[in-house]
N, C-alpha and C positions, 0 to 999 in steps of 0.2 A: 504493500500500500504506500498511497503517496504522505506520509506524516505528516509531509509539510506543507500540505495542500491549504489548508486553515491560517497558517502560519503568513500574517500581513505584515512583518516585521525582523524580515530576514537582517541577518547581521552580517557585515562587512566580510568579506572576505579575504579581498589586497591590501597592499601596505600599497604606497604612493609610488607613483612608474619611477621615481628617483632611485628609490631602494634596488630595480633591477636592472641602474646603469651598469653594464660591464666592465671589469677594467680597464685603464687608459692603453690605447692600443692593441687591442686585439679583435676589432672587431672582422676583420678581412682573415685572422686566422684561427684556423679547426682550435677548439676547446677539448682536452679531456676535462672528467670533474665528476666530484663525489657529490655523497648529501646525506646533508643531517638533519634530524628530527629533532625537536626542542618541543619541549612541553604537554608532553603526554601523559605525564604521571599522575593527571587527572585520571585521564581514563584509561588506569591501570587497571588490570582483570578484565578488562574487554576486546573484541578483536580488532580496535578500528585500526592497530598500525599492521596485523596481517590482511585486512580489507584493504589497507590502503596499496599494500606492496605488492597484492596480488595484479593490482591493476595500474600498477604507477608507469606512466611513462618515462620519467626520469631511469627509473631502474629498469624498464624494458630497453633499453636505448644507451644504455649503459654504454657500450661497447664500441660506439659507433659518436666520433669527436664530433662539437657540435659548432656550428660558428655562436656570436653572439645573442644574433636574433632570435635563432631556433633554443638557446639555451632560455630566452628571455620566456620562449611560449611555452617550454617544456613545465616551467617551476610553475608560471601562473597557474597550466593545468593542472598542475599536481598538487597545487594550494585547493584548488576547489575540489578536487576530488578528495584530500584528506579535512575538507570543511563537513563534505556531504557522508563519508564515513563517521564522523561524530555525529551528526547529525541523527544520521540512523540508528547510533545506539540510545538517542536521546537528549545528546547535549544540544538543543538548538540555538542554546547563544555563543556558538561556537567561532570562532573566529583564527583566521590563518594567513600570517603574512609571510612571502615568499622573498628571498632578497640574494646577489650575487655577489662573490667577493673572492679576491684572490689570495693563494697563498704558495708557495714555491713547490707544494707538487699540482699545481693549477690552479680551478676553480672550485670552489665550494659553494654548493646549493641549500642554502637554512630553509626551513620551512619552520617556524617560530609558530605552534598552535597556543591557544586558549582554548579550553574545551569549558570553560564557566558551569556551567551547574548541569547535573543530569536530573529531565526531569520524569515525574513519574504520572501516573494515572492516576486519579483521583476517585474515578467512576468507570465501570464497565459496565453497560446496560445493554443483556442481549432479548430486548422487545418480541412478543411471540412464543418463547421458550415456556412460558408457561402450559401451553395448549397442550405438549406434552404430556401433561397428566404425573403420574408418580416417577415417569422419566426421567422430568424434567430435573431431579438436583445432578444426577449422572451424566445428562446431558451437558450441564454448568458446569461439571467437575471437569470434563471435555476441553472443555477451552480453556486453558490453563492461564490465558492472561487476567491479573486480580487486578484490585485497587492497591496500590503504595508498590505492583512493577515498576522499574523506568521504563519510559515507552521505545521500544527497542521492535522495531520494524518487521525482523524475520520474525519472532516472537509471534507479532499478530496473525504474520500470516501462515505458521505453523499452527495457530491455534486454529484458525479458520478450518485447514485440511483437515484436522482431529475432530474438531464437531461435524464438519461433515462426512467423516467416517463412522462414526458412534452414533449417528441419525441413522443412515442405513444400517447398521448393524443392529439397533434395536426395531427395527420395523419401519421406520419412516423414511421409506422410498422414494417418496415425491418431495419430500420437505427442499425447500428453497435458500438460502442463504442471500441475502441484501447487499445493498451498496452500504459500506461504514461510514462511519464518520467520526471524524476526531477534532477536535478541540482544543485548540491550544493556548493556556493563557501565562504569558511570557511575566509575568508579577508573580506570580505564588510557584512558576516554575512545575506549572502539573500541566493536565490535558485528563478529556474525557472520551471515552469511547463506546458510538452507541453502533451495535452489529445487528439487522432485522432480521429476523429470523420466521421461518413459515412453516412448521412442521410438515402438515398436510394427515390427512385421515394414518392412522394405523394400515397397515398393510401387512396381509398375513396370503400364504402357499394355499392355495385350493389343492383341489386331487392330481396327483402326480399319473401323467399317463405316460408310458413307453413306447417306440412303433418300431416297426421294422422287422427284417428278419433276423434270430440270431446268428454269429458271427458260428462260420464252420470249426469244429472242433479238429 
């Protein structure tokens, strides 16, 4: 899901185009260059720096010198991509500035995050669930995301595929699942999530018939 759909209050992403002037003189020649991550220990015990490194182009590219321009576009992207990796585990006043600078085995790429507060859900409301009948707490146990998780993205939507697995496995074969929606309020640092839910009649096996000839022995 999109988390940050609600979200009318995105946070800064760049530091100022100053910060990814390249050193003096080298713009006409190939760059090697490493990179560092600064400021993660926020969001320690979470994946965002293997999310981010699965997809970084800085470290895809590694390999391959870059002049300055192309190094300028590599960090930008890799600043928003490790914005939107916090993001997803719920920091959304996350913030990431990317900056270039030299030092005698070349260039150095800082990615300087802020991951500000992680926030959590306040409210889970899955509407409909009730229609289930004595199901319905099993059903809710189903979805594993509660109140006081932080809102953490794959989460939701692993919960989704478990209540819609536990729907059909208790009988309700037709049951529906909704558009969600989520709520984010950047002052108290939470968010609410409301998932619509449609069971549908119970459904149960009528008479089992077999056809055909059997198979030769």
């Amino acid at each position: 899901p999109d988390l940050g759909e609600a979200d009318d209050q995105p946070a800064s992403t760049n530091g100022p185009a100053e910060a990814l002037r390249p050193p003096s003189g080298t713009d006409a020649v190939g760059l090697s260059y490493r990179l560092v991550l600064e400021g993660l220990e926020g969001a320690a015990g979470t994946p965002v720096e293997t999310l981010f490194r699965q997809n970084s182009v800085l470290l895809a590219d590694r390999s391959k010198r870059a002049n300055a321009a192309t190094l300028d576009r590599r960090a930008r992207a890799d600043a928003e991509l490790l914005r939107e990796a916090l993001r997803s585990e719920g920091f959304y006043d996350a913030a990431v500035t990317p900056t270039v600078a030299a030092d005698n085995a070349g260039s150095v790429v800082t990615l300087a995050a802020q991951p500000g507060r992680r926030y959590a859900f306040s409210a889970v409301d899955l509407p409909g669930l009730d229609a289930a009948g004595e199901d319905a707490a099993a059903l809710r146990t189903s979805f594993a995301v509660k109140p006081g998780d932080p809102v953490v993205a794959q989460n939701v939507i692993d919960a989704g595929v478990a209540l819609r697995v536990a729907l059909g496995r208790l009988g309700f074969a037709l049951a529906e699942i909704g558009e969600q929606e989520i709520v984010v309020d950047h002052q108290s640092a939470t968010a609410q999530l409301v998932l619509p839910v449609r069971t549908g009649s119970y459904q149960r096996f009528g008479r089992l018939r077999v056809s055909g000839d059997p198979p030769l022995g």
